[in-house]
Steps between C-alpha positions, in 0.01 A plus 500: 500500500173458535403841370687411197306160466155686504593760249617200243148334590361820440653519210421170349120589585533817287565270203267260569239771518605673181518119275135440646399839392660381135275198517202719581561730186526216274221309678208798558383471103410169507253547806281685202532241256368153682184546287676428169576125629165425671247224419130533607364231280299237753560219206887533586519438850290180475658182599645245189265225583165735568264367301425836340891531429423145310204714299707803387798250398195352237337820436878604344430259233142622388570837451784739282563677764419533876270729593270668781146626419413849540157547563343816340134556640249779373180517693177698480222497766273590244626205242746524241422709236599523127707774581711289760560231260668674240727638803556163537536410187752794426719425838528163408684598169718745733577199787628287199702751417713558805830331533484224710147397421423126321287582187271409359233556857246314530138631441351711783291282735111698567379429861158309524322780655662731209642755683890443429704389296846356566819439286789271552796634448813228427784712672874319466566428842920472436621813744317638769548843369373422159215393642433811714566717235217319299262537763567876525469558123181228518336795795582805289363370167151361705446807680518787180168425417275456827208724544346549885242191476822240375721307719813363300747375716853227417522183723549199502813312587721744249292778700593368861896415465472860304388640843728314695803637307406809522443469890855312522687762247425783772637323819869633448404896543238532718539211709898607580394833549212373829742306629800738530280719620379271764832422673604856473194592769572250673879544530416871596298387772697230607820685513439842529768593369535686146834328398509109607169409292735594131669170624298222529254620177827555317564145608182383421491651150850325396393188622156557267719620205725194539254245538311671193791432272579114614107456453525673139792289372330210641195527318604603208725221457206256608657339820245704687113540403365859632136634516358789620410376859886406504637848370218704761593234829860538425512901561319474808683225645851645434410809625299388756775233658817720390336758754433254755874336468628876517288596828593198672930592441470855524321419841774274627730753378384798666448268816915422480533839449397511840767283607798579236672857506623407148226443210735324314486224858160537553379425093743181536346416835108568339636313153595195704161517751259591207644278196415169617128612549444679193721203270260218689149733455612540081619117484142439632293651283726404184478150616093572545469650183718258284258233627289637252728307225274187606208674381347364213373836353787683287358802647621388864819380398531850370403687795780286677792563392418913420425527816810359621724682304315739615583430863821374389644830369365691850691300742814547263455850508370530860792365645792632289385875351276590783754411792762706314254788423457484857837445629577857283213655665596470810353649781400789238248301337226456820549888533312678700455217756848349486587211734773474726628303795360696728159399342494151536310489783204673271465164283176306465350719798166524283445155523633388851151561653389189263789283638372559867128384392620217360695382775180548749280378250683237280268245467179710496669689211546240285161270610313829375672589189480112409105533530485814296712373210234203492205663521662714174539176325149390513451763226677258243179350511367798250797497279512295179141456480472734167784498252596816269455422156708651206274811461486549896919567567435873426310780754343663245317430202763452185419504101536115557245456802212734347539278183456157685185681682362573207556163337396336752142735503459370148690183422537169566800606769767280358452645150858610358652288736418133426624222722723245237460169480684251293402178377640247296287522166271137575395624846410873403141408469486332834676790666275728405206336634678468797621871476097601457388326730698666756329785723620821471586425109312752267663285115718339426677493152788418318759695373431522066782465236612813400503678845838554495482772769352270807200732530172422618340649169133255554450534895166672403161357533284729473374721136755529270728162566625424199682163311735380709258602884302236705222684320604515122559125434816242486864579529760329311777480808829573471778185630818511588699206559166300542390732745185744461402840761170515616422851674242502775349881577366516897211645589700721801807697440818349418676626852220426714481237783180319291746493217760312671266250685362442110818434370565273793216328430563471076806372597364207697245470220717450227763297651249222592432467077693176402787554266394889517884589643321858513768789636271835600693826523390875431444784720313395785713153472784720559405637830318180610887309500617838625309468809581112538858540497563791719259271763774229454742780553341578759541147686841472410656794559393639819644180656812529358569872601431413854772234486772716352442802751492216786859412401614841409369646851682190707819551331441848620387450833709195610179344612182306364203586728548859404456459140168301555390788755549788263377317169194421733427830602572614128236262383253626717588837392447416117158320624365823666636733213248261240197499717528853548586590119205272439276735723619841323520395160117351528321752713758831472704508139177284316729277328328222279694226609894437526734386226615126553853588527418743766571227803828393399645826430379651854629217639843496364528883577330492847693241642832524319482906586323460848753235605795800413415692817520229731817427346602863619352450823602119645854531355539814711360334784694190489796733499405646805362161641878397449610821776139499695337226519175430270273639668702871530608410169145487384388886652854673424454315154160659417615836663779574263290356187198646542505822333717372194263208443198695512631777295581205257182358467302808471752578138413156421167537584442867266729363258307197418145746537638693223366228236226649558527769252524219261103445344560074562293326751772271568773711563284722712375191668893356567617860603202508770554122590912600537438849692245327786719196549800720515339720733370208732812354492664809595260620781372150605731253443830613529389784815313258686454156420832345402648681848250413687505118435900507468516678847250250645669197360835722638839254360327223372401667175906414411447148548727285437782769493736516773312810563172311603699326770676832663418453876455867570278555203142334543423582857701854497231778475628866376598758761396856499860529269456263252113648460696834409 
């Protein structure tokens, strides 16, 4: 009978295994195609009521169409010769020509030390693609004619979302590739074995494929909004946790294959130990990561729900087409080293010396780990104090970031990309004046009648300004709905820190003018509410995680002093990782700063991932607490889990390491941040701390559960058995 009820189960997992495989098929094109439905435009993830969301909403109204400048600059040490500005000339007649360009272009703009030249170039800013096709056609015209004493180079905002497409086009190929290849190492090491690793990156890659299709459909129909740092986070993290969800059930099942003669027992035995751990670690970080809805940048509520369909689509396939896969697999599938009963005895012995120091040395153990965790976090105090500006999120030098070098060598550095300000027409005057007045402000100027393309065509002041320039006379400004546009050029670049504290201050400047109603946007504007709203986010949301893995974690552990313990030691963890990515990305990587997103995003990954393995290891040890006592509970607990929860970090760890073959300070930055606090959670926290404090707090960790109160559990210490 009960021969005949494993066959029908095996049976039943046969199909399941061949529908998934269906799904994969169907699925695996669409893992390519996430590119065609991303948005990298910083103007679109800004919050409705940013101020500088306020100044595009009025900028709609003076122009045809919307556009981004391209900024072509051709420079000569020597000076510009006659020679250079018929290439000028000439390439200006081609740029007007390409599709997707604004004609007519405004005049090119001579530096005042006469040694470059620079053209704006209207480019319809409509589809992301447009635009970097543009850009590409902009490079190839500029460079056909440069001799070896010339620099022409494209930048500009056009330039820099150009580069950034480009950068985000490439994540689907190479990016897959390093990470597959990743976990396949690492499955080779960690199993040995040159059949069982097929299964969990088999696992892995359907959960990728399916999660790549939900997240295409999504987008495309607009429900979700996905970017580039979404698309690139989303392959690691699938891979990355599918691994660690299939590590931690292929343990437990090889361990009940230890126990169970029949696999089709022992995967039903591992299903029901395993499921509850892995289900509460995914709810965790889908609840952590849809927190991310309360953001008020777009591009957060983005990364929020990919990511957790992300997540979603592993557990789903984690814990029906892997345990089947499995179940098939048998014994077979962990050849040459395949377990049996006689075996069992052979679990966890690697990590058994660790349980006997920590039941000598409980309290030392976690006093000392404690100390070194805060003396990590002291390096926060070197992180933050630069911020990366626009042309700083690549490691080497783009088109884009050799053109704002250049322009800012000899230009006013805001030239090309004015701050806006708009005025009712009665107080233009006075906001000007205040506008001038400001430091940091090279001109300001309005916007004339008949500049349909919202180009900067008079941000010149030095030879050859013409009508229409600070330096060639009036302007007749153009209004719209009693409103006019005054454009201010800075003297530093338009992505710089200085640029961001001017704007700051223009926009205390012209607020203060009575009646002035003045709304600044732009550019720099655009990053400066950037940076203000992802501090808010910052304050809001990190509170609000912590509360919904507080209640997920007591629902799991039956208890309340647990959940404060482990979020705790989590905390700390997340603390140290900071101080110490501070420290290398400062004195070891170089970096110029960090991106203002960057603390939020570690934070929801660090703890919401770090807080998975002591999901894995407290709900094993409160079900052994439940047959030992808490304090054996604790050391049989961390002897059984060790070597599946350290194999699972270190994937999650290299998986997350792979962004960095992706040229993005931020993503290399995150991927470092994610891969340290993994690892310290791993190795640190999970090893030693969290057992050494629960085993020195022994059964009152489970208060108020009836398990607290067990009279054999606080004062029992662990025999010589229970150590084994």
């Amino acid at each position: 009978m009960a021969g005949a009820r494993n066959r029908i189960v095996l049976l039943l997992a046969a199909v399941l295994v061949l529908g998934w495989l269906v799904v994969g098929a169907v699925s695996a094109p669409y893992a390519g195609r996430l590119s065609e439905v991303a948005t990298n435009d910083n103007a679109a993830f800004l919050p409705a009521d940013a101020e500088a969301t306020h100044a595009e909403e009025l900028a709609a109204g003076f122009v045809e169409r919307e556009t981004i400048p391209a900024l072509v600059v051709y420079a000569r040490d020597s000076g510009i010769t006659d020679a250079d500005r018929q290439q000028v000339t000439d390439d200006t007649a081609r740029f007007a020509a390409v599709p997707g360009v604004i004609a007519p272009l405004p005049p090119p703009i001579p530096s005042e030390d006469g040694k470059a030249l620079q053209v704006i170039v209207p480019v319809d800013n409509t589809e992301d693609d447009q635009t970097r096709a543009v850009v590409m056609e902009l490079r190839r015209i500029a460079g056909h004619g440069r001799d070896g004493g010339q620099t022409v180079v494209v930048g500009g905002p056009a330039g820099l979302l150009g580069d950034l497409i480009e950068v985000f086009s490439s994540i689907d190929g190479p990016l897959l590739l390093v990470t597959l290849g990743v976990v396949l190492v690492i499955l080779l090491i960690v199993y040995r074995s040159p059949v069982l690793w097929i299964i969990p990156l088999l696992a892995a890659g359907l959960s990728y494929a399916l999660a790549a299709l939900a997240v295409y459909f999504l987008a495309q129909a607009e429900v979700i909004m996905l970017n580039g740092q979404a698309q690139g986070i989303l392959t690691v993290l699938v891979f990355g946790a599918g691994t660690d969800y299939a590590l931690l059930l292929i343990a437990r099942y090889r361990e009940e294959l230890c126990q169970h003669k029949n696999a089709v027992q022992a995967m039903l035995a591992a299903w029901r130990g395993a499921a509850p751990a892995i289900f509460a670690s995914g709810g965790t970080v889908i609840a952590g990561l849809l927190c991310l809805l309360l953001s008020s940048l777009t591009s957060n509520q983005a990364l929020g729900p990919v990511a957790a369909v992300g997540i979603g689509a592993t557990l789903v396939v984690m814990l029906t087409f892997l345990p089947a896969l499995l179940m098939i697999g048998g014994r077979r599938a962990f050849w040459p080293r395949s377990p049996y009963v006689e075996h069992a005895a052979s679990v966890g012995r690697l990590w058994k010396p660790m349980a006997h120091f920590i039941a000598r040395r409980a309290r030392l153990v976690w006093v000392v780990t404690t100390l070194i965790l805060i003396g990590l976090g002291f390096g926060l105090t070197q992180l933050g104090a630069t911020r990366l500006g626009q042309t700083e999120l690549f490691t080497h030098r783009t088109d884009s970031v050799i053109a704002q070098e250049v322009i800012d060598r000899h230009y006013p550095g805001g030239l090309g990309s004015p701050v806006t300000i708009f005025t009712p027409v009665g107080a233009a005057d006075r906001v000007t004046a205040a506008a001038r007045a400001v430091p940091g402000v090279a001109e300001v100027h309005p916007q004339p009648t008949g500049d349909t393309n919202g180009t900067d065509p008079g941000g010149a002041t030095g030879p050859g300004a013409g009508p229409g320039t600070p330096g060639g006379g009036t302007v007749e400004p153009k209004v719209v709905d009693g409103r006019v546009q005054l454009q201010a050029t800075l003297t530093t670049s338009a992505d710089s820190e200085e640029a961001e504290e001017t704007v700051r201050r223009l926009r205390v400047a012209v607020h203060a003018v009575p009646d002035g109603e003045a709304v600044v946007g732009g550019f720099t504007a655009i990053g400066v509410d950037t940076a203000d709203a992802s501090t808010r986010d910052r304050n809001v949301i990190i509170p609000v995680v912590l509360g919904v893995i507080a209640v997920i974690l007591a629902l799991l552990l039956r208890a309340l002093l647990a959940p404060v313990v482990l979020i705790i030691t989590v905390v700390l963890s997340f603390l140290a990782t900071l101080g110490l990515c501070a420290l290398l990305f400062e004195y070891v990587f170089g970096f110029p700063g960090v991106d203002a997103s960057f603390p939020l995003f570690a934070f929801v990954f660090l703890v919401a991932l770090g807080i998975d393995y002591n999901i894995f290891l407290m709900s094993r040890v409160r079900e052994e607490s439940v047959r030992r006592g808490t304090r054996s509970g604790v050391l049989r607990g961390l002897v059984v889990t060790g070597g599946v929860i350290t194999s699972a970090g270190i994937v999650l760890a290299a998986t997350f390491s792979a962004l960095a073959v992706l040229p993005l300070v931020i993503l290399i930055e995150l991927g470092v941040a994610v891969a340290l606090g993994v690892l310290l959670d791993t190795i640190v926290v999970r090893s030693l701390l969290v057992p050494a404090l629960t085993y020195d707090m022994g059964a009152a960790i489970w208060w108020p559960s009836r398990l607290s109160r067990e009279p054999n559990h606080p004062g029992r210490e662990p025999n010589r058995t229970d150590r084994e």
